[in-house]
C-alpha positions as CSV (number, residue, x, y, z in Angstrom):
1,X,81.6,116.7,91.3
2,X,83.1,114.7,88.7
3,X,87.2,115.2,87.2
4,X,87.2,117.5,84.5
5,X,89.5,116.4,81.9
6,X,91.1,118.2,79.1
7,X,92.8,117.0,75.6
8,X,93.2,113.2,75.1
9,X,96.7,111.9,75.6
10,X,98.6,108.9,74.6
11,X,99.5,107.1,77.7
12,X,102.1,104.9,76.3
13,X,105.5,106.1,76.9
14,X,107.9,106.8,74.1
15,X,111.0,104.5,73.1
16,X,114.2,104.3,76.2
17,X,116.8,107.4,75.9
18,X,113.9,110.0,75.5
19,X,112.7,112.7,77.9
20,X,109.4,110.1,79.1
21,X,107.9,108.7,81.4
22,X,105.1,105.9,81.7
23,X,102.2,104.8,83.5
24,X,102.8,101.6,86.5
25,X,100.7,100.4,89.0
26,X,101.9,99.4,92.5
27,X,101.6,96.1,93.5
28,X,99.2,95.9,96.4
29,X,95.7,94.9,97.4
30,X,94.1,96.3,94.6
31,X,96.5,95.0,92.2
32,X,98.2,91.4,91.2
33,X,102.0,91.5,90.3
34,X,102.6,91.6,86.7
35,X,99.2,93.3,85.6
36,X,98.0,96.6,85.3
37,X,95.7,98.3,88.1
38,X,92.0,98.7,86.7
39,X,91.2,102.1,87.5
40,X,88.6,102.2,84.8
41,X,90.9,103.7,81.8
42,X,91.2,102.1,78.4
43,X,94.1,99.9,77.6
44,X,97.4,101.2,77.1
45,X,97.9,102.8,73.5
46,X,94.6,104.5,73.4
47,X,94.1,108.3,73.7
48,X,92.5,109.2,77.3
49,X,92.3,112.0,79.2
50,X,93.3,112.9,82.7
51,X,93.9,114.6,85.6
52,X,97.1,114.8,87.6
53,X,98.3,115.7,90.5
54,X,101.9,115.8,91.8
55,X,104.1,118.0,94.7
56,X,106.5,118.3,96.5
57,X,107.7,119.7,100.7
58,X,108.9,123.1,100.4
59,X,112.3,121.8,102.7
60,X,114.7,123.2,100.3
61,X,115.4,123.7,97.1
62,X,114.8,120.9,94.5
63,X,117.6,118.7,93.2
64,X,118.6,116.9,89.8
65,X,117.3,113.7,91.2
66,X,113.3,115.7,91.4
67,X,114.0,117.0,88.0
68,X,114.7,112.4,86.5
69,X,112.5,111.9,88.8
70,X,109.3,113.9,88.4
71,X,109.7,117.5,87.0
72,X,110.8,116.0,83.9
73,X,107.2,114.1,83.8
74,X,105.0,116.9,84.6
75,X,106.7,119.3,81.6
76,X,106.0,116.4,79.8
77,X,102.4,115.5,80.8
78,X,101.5,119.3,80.4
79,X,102.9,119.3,77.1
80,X,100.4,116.5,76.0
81,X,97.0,119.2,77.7
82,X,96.7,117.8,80.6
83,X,95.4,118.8,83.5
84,X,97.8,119.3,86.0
85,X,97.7,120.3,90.3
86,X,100.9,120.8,91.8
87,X,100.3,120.8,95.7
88,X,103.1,122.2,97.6
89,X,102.8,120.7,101.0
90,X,103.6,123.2,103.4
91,X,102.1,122.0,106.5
92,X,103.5,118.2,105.6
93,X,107.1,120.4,106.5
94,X,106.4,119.6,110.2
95,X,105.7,115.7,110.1
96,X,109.8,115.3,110.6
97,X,111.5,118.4,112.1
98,X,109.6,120.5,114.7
99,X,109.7,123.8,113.1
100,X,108.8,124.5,109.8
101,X,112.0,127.0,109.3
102,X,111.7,129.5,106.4
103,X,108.8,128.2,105.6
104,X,107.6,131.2,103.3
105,X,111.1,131.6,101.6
106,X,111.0,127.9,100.7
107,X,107.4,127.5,99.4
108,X,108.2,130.4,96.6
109,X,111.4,128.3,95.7
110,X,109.5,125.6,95.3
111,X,107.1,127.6,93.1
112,X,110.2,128.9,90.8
113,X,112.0,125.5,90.8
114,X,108.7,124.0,88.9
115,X,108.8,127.0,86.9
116,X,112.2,127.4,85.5
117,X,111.9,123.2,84.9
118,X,109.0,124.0,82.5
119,X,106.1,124.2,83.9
120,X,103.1,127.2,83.2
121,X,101.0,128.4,85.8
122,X,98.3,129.4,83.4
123,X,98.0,125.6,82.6
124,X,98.7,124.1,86.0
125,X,97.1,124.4,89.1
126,X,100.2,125.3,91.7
127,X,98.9,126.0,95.5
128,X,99.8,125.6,99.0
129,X,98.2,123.3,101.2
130,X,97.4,125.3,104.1
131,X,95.5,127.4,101.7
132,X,93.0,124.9,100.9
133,X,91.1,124.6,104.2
134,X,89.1,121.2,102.7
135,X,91.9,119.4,102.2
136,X,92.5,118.9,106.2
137,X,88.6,118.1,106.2
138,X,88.7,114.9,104.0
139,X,91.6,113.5,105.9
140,X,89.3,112.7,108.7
141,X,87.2,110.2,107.0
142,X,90.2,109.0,105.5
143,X,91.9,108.1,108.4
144,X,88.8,106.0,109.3
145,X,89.7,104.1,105.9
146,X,93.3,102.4,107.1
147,X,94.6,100.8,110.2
148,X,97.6,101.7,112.3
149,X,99.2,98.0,111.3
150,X,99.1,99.2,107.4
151,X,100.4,103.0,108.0
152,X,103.3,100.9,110.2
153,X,104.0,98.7,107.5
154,X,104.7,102.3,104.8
155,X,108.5,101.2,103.9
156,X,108.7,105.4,103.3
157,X,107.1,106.2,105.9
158,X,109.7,103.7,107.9
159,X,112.8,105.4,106.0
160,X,111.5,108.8,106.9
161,X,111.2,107.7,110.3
162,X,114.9,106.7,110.5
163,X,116.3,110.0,109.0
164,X,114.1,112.0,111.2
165,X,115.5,115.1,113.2
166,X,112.5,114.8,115.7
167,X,113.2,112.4,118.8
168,X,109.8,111.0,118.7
169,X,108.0,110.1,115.7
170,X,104.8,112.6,115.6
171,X,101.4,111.5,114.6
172,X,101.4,113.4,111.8
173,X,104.5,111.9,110.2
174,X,102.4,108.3,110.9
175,X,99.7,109.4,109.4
176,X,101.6,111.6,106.4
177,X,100.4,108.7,103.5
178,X,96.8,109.9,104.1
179,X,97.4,113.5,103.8
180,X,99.2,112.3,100.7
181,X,95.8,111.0,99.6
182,X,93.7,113.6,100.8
183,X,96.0,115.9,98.6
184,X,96.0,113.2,95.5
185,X,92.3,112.7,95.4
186,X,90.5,116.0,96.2
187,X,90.9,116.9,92.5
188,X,90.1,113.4,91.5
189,X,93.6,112.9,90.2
190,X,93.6,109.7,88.1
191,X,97.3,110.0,87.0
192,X,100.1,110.8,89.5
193,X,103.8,111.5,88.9
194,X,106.3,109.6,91.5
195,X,109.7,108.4,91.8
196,X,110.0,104.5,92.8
197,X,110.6,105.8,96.9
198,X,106.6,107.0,96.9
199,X,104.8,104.0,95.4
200,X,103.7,102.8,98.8
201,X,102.6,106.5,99.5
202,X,100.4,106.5,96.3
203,X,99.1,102.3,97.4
204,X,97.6,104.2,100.7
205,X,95.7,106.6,98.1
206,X,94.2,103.7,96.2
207,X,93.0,101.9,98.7
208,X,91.4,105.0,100.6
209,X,89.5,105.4,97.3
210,X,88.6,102.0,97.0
211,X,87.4,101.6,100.4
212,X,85.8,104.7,100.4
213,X,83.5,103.1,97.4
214,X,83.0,100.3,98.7
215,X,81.3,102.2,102.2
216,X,80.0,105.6,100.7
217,X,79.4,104.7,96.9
218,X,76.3,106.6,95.2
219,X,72.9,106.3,94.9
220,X,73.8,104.6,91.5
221,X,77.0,102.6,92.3
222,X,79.6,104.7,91.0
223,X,83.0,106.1,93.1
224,X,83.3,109.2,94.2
225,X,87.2,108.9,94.1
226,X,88.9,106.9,91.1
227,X,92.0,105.1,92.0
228,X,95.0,106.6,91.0
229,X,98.0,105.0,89.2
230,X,101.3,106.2,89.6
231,X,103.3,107.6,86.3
232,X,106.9,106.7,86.6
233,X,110.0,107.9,84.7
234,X,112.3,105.4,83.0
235,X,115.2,106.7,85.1
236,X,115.8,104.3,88.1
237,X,116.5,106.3,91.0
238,X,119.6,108.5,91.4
239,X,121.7,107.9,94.3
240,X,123.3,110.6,95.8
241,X,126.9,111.4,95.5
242,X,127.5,109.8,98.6
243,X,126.3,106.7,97.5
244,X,123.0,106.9,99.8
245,X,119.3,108.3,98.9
246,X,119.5,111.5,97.0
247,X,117.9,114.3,99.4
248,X,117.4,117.9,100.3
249,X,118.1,116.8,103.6
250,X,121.2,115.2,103.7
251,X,123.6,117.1,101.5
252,X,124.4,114.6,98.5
253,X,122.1,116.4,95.8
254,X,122.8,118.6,93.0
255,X,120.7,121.4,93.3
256,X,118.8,122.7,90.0
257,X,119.6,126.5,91.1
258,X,123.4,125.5,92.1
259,X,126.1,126.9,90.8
260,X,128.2,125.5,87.7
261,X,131.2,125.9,90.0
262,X,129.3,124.3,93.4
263,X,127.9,121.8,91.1
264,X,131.3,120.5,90.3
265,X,133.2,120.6,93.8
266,X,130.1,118.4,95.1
267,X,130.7,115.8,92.1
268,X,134.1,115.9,92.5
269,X,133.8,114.5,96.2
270,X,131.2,111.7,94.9
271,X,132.2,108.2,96.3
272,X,133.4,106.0,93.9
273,X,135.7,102.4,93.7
274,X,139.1,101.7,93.1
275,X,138.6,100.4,90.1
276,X,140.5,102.5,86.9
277,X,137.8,100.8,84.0
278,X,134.4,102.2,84.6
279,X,131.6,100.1,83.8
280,X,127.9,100.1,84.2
281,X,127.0,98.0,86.8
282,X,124.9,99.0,89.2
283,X,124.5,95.5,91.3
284,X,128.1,95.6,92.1
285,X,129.2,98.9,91.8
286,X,126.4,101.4,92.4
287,X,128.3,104.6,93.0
288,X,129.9,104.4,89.7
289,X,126.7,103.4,87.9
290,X,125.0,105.7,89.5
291,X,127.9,108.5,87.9
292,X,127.6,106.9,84.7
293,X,123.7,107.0,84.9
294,X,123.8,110.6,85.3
295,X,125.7,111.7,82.9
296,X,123.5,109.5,80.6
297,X,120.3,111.3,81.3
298,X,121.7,114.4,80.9
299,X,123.1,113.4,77.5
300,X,120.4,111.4,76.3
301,X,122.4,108.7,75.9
302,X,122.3,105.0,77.6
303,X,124.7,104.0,80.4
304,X,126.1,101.6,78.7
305,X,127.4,103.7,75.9
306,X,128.5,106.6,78.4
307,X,130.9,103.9,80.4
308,X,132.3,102.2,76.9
309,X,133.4,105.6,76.0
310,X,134.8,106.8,79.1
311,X,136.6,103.1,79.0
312,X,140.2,103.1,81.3
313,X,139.9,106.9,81.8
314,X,139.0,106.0,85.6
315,X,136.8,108.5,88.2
316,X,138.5,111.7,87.6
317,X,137.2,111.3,83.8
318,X,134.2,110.2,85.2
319,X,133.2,112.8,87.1
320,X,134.6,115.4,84.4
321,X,132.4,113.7,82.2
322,X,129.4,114.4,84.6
323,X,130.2,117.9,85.3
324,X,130.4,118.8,82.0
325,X,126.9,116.7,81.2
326,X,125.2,118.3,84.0
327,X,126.2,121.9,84.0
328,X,125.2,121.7,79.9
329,X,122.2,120.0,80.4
330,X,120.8,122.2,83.8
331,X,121.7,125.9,81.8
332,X,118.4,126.4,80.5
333,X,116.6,126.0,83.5
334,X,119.1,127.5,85.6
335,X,118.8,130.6,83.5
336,X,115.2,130.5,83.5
337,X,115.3,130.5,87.5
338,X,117.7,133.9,87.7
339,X,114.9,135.2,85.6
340,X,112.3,134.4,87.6
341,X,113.9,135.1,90.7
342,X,113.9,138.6,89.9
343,X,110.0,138.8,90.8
344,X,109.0,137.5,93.9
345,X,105.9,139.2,93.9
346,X,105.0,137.3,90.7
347,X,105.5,134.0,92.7
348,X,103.3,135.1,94.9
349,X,100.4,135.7,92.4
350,X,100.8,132.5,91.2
351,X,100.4,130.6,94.5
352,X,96.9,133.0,94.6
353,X,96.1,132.0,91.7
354,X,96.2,128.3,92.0
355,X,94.7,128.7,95.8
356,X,91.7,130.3,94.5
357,X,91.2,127.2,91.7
358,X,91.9,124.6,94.3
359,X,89.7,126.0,96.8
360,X,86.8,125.5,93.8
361,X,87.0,121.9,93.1
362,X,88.2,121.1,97.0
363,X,84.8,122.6,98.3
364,X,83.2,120.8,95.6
365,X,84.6,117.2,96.6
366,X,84.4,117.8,100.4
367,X,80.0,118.6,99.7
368,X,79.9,115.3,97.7
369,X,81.6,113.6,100.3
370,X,79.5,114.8,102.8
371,X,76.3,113.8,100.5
372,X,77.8,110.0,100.3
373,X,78.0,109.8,103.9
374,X,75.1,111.5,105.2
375,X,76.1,114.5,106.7
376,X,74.2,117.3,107.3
C-alpha cells in the first residue's frame, strides 16, 4: 500500500518570529552535512504533499517546551491539509520506569493536551499504540535492520539511559529507536515533527527504510518505506527552569494545563546569574537566555529585542516579564483544555476513532511487508 496524501503544501518555512517550522535532515549515513536528505520530494519551495506522523509518551502532562517544540508544528502542518498520525506511545511508558503508573489517566491527557493546542481529531489520526497490534509485528524485521553497536551509539537513547529510574537498562529502552520507526513508518510518514533531542531517533528510522529497500525492494525496484525527514521548529530548545533539559520527568517544565498562579512560583525559582543587565547570550549565560527566549516565543518577538528592553531591570523583571508572556500567551489553550476536560468519554471516542483508522493502513503495510519478504 502506498501513502495517501492530501492537499499540496509549501514546505518552505515562513520568515523568523512567526508561529513555523521547517523541514532538516539529520546528518547521518544517508545524508552529507550541509545538504538536504533525498527522500524523493521536490526541492524546497515547491508545493508537495505529505504524510506525517508525530507522538509523544503518555508520562505526564505536556509542557511549554512540547508546545516550541512540536505541537506548535503539527497545528501548523494540519492547517496547510495535511495528513497527520499522532501515535501516543503507551507501551514505550515502560522502556525507563518499571510500571507504567496511571497509564489510562495519562494517555487521555495526552489526547486533550494535542487538543486544546489545536489539533482536530476529524483531521488527524490520534491512537494508542497498544491498539495497533501490527505495529509490534514490523519491529521484528526491523530489528534485523541495525546492530547493537549503532542502537549503543543513540546520544538519546544514552541520555535516557542516564535519567532512568530503572537500575538496569531494559532491552526495550535499547531498542526504543526502532519502535520509534516502526511507529514513524507504518503510515509511510514522509514528514516528521521533532525537537533537536530526537534527530538521532528519526536517523534509526531512515536507515531502517533504506535498508529495508535495499533487502526487500519490489518486483519493480521501488521502496516500500520512504525515508523520512524530520520538520524542525525555529525555536532552539528550551531549557528548563533549572537550567537542565526541560522534562516531564524532572520537575523544571511549565505545564500547558498549569495554573497561572503555579506557572509563576515555578518561574520565579528559575536559576539565573548575578548579573543585574540581561542580555541574550546563550553561550555564556544560558539560564538567562533561555528566560529571555521564552518570553520571546510567547511574544513573537526576537530575543534580542526582549533583553534590550528589559535592559538593567535585572531577574526579578525578567521573570515578571516571562510570567506575564506565558500566562497571556498559554490562556487560549488553557481554556480550551477546561473545556475539554469536561468530557472524558469524548476522549475516549477519539482514541477509537483513530485506533480503528490506524489499524487500516497498519494491516495494510504489515501484508506488503510480508509480500517483499516472502512470507507466507
Amino acid at each position: 500500500m502506498t501513502a495517501t496524501t492530501t492537499a499540496p503544501v509549501q514546505t518552505t518555512a515562513p520568515s523568523a518570529g512567526t508561529s513555523s517550522a521547517s523541514p532538516a535532515s539529520p546528518i547521518g549515513p544517508d545524508t552529507q552535512p550541509g545538504k538536504a536528505a533525498k527522500a524523493g520530494k521536490a526541492d524546497p519551495g515547491t508545493p508537495v504533499a505529505h504524510r506525517v506522523l508525530t507522538g509523544d509518551r503518555p508520562t505526564g502532562p505536556l509542557h511549554i517546551g512540547h508546545y516550541f517544540g512540536t505541537l506548535q508544528n503539527r497545528v501548523r502542518l494540519q492547517a496547510q491539509g495535511i495528513e497527520m498520525f499522532i501515535v501516543v506511545g503507551d507501551y514505550q511508558v515502560i522502556t525507563d520506569r518499571d510500571i507504567a503508573d496511571r497509564l489510562a489517566e495519562h494517555t487521555e491527557n495526552l489526547v486533550l493536551d494535542n487538543l486544546a493546542a489545536g489539533l482536530d481529531p476529524d483531521r488527524a489520526t490520534i491512537f494508542a499504540h497498544s491498539r495497533v497490534p501490527a505495529l509490534n509485528q514490523l519491529l521484528l524485521p526491523f530489528l534485523s535492520l541495525v546492530s547493537v553497536a549503532e542502537l549503543g551509539r543513540n546520544p538519546t537513547v544514552k541520555d535516557e539511559i542516564a535519567h532512568s529510574s530503572q537500575a538496569a537498562v531494559s532491552g526495550l529502552m535499547f531498542t526504543y529507536p526502532v519502535h520509534q520507526a516502526a511507529d514513524i513508518l507504518f503510515c509511510k510518514a514522509d514528514l516528521v515533527p521533532v525537537g533537536q533531542d530526537q534527530l538521532p531517533h528519526l536517523e534509526v528510522a531512515r536507515t531502517i527504510a533504506r535498508r529495508f529497500h535495499e533487502r526487500y525492494p519490489h518486483a519493480d525496484g521501488t521502496a516500500v518505506f520512504p525515508r523520512p525527514e524530520a520538520v524542525l521548529s525555529e525555536a532552539p530548545l528550551l531549557l528548563g527552569t533549572d537550567g537542565g533539559k526541560m522534562s516531564k520527568s524532572r520537575g523544571n517544565a511549565v505545564y500547558l494545563g498549569a495554573s497561572e498562579d503555579e506557572t509563576a512560583r515555578l518561574i520565579r525559582g528559575a536559576k539565573t546569574d548575578t548579573d543585574r543587565h540581561i542580555a541574550y547570550d546563550p553561550a555564556n549565560r544560558p539560564e538567562v537566555a533561555n528566560l529571555v527566549l521564552l518570553a520571546a516565543l510567547c511574544q513573537g518577538r526576537s530575543p534580542e529585542d526582549v533583553a534590550a528592553e528589559l535592559g538593567d531591570g535585572g531577574a526579578a523583571a525578567l521573570k515578571r516579564t516571562v510570567t506575564e508572556s506565558v500566562n497571556e500567551f498559554l490562556r487560549p489553550v488553557r481554556a480550551r483544555r477546561t473545556a475539554l476536560a469536561a468530557d472524558r468519554g469524548y476522549l475516549r471516542q477519539v482514541l477509537r476513532d483513530g485506533a480503528e483508522r490506524a489499524n487500516a493502513i497498519a494491516d495494510a503495510t504489515l501484508a506488503e511487508v510480508r509480500e517483499v519478504m516472502g512470507s507466507v
